[in-house]
C-alpha positions in Angstrom: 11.0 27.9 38.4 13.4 26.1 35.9 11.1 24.7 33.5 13.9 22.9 31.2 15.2 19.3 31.9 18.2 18.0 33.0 17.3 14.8 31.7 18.6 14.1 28.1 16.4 13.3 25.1 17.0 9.4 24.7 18.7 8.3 21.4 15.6 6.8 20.1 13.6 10.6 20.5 17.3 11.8 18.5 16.9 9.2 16.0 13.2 10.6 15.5 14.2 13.4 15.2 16.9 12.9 12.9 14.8 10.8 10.2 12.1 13.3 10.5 14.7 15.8 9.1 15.4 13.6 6.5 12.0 13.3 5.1 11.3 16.6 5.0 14.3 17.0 2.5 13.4 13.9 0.7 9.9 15.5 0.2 11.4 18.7 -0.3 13.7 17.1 -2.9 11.1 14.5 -4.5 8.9 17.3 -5.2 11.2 19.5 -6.6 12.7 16.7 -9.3 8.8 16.2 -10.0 8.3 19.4 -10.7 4.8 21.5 -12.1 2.0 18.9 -12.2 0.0 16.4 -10.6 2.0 13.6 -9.0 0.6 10.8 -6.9 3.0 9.0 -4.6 2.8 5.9 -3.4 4.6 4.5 -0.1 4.8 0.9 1.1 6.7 -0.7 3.9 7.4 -4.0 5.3 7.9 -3.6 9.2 10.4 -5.9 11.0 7.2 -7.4 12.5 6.0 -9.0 8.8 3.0 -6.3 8.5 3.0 -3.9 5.6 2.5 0.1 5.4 0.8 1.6 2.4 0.4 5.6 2.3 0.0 8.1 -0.9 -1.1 11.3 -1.4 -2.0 13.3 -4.6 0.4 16.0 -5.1 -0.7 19.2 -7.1 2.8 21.2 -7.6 3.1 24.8 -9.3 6.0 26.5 -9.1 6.1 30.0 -10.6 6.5 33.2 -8.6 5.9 31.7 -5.6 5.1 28.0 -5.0 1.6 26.5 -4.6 0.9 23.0 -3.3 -2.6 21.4 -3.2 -3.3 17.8 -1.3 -5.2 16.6 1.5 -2.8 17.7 4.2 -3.9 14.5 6.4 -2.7 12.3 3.0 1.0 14.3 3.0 0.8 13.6 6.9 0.3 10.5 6.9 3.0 9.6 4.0 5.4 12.3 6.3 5.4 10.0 9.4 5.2 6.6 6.9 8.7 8.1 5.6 10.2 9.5 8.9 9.9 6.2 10.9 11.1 4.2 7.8 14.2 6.3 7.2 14.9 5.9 11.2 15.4 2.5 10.2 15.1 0.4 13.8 11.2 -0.9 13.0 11.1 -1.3 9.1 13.1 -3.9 6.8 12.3 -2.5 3.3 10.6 0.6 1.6 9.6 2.2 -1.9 8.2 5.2 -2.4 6.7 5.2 -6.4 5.8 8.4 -7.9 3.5 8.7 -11.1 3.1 11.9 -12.5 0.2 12.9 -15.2 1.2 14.3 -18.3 -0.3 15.3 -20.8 1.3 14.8 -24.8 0.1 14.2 -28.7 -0.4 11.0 -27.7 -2.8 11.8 -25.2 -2.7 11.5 -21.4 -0.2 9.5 -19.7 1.7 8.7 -16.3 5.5 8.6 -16.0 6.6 6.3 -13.5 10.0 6.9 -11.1 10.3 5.6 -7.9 13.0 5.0 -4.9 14.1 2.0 -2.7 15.3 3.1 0.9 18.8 1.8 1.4 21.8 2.7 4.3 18.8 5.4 5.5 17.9 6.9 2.2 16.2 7.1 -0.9 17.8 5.7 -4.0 17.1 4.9 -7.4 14.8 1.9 -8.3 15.9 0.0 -10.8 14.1 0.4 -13.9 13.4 -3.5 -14.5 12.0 -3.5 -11.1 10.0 -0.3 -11.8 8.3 -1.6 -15.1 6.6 -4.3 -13.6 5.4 -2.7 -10.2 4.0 -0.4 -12.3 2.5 -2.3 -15.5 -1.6 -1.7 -15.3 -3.9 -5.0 -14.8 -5.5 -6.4 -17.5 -8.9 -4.6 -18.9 -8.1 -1.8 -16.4 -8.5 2.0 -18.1 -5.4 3.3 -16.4 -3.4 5.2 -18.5 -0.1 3.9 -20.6 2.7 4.6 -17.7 6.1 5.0 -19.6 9.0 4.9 -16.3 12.3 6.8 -16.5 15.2 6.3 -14.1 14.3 8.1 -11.0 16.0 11.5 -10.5 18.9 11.2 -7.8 18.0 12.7 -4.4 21.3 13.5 -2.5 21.7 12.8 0.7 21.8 14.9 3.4 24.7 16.0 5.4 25.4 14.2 7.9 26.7 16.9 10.7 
C-alpha cells in the first residue's frame, strides 16, 4: 500500500511552513542577542481583519556548558505560532515583538528595553523614539526604570 500522496502540499501549507522556519531562527536569534537572564517578550499584532494579537512569555536563559531555558512552554508556544503566522504575512498587517530584560546594577534593578517591527517578512529594528514611549511606565506604577538601547540586528535568513 503506497501511503505517500501524489497530491502536492498547497502554497499556503509551504508558506506555513516556510514562516514557521523563520520563527524558530528569529527565536533562536532573539534569544541569543538577549543573552544570560530573564527576558520577558512581548508580541502584538494587528490582523488584516482590525482585531489585535497579544502573546509574551517570560524567558529564563543561561548559557554556560550547555544551555538551559525555563518558561511555561504553552507561553513560548503560543508566542511561536503568534510569530509564525505573522511572518507568513497573508492575515496580519503590522507586528512588534518588545523584549525587556531584568538587570540588575549599582543603581539597583532595572529593565532594558529593545524591540522589533516586522517588515518585507522579518524582524527589524524599532526605532528608538518609537521604543521610549511604548515602553515608558504609567504614572504611580512600581515598574522598574526601563533604559531602551537599539535592538540588536537579527539577519535574515537565507532565502534558498
Amino acid at each position: 500500500m503506497n501511503t505517500t500522496s501524489s497530491t502536492p502540499a498547497r502554497p499556503h501549507d509551504q508558506a506555513l511552513s516556510a514562516a514557521q522556519e523563520r520563527a524558530f531562527d528569529a527565536y533562536a536569534k532573539i534569544l541569543r542577542v538577549l543573552g544570560n537572564g530573564t527576558h520577558h517578550l512581548s508580541f502584538a499584532a494587528q490582523t488584516v481583519a482590525g482585531d489585535y494579537v497579544v502573546q509574551k512569555v517570560t524567558v529564563t536563559l543561561r548559557v554556560g556548558d550547555g544551555v538551559e531555558l525555563a518558561c511555561r512552554p504553552a507561553d513560548f508556544t503560543a508566542l511561536q505560532v503568534a510569530l509564525t503566522v505573522a511572518l507568513e504575512g497573508s492575515t496580519v498587517r503590522g507586528a512588534v515583538l518588545i523584549a525587556h530584560s531584568e538587570r540588575a546594577g549599582a543603581a539597583g534593578r532595572h529593565l532594558v528595553a529593545c524591540g522589533w517591527r516586522l517588515r518585507d517578512g522579518w524582524l527589524h529594528g524599532l526605532d528608538i523614539a518609537d521604543l521610549a514611549v511604548s515602553v515608558r511606565p504609567c504614572r504611580g506604577g512600581d515598574a522598574p526604570p526601563t533604559v531602551v538601547r537599539p535592538a540588536p540586528e537579527l539577519p535574515a535568513p537565507a532565502v534558498e
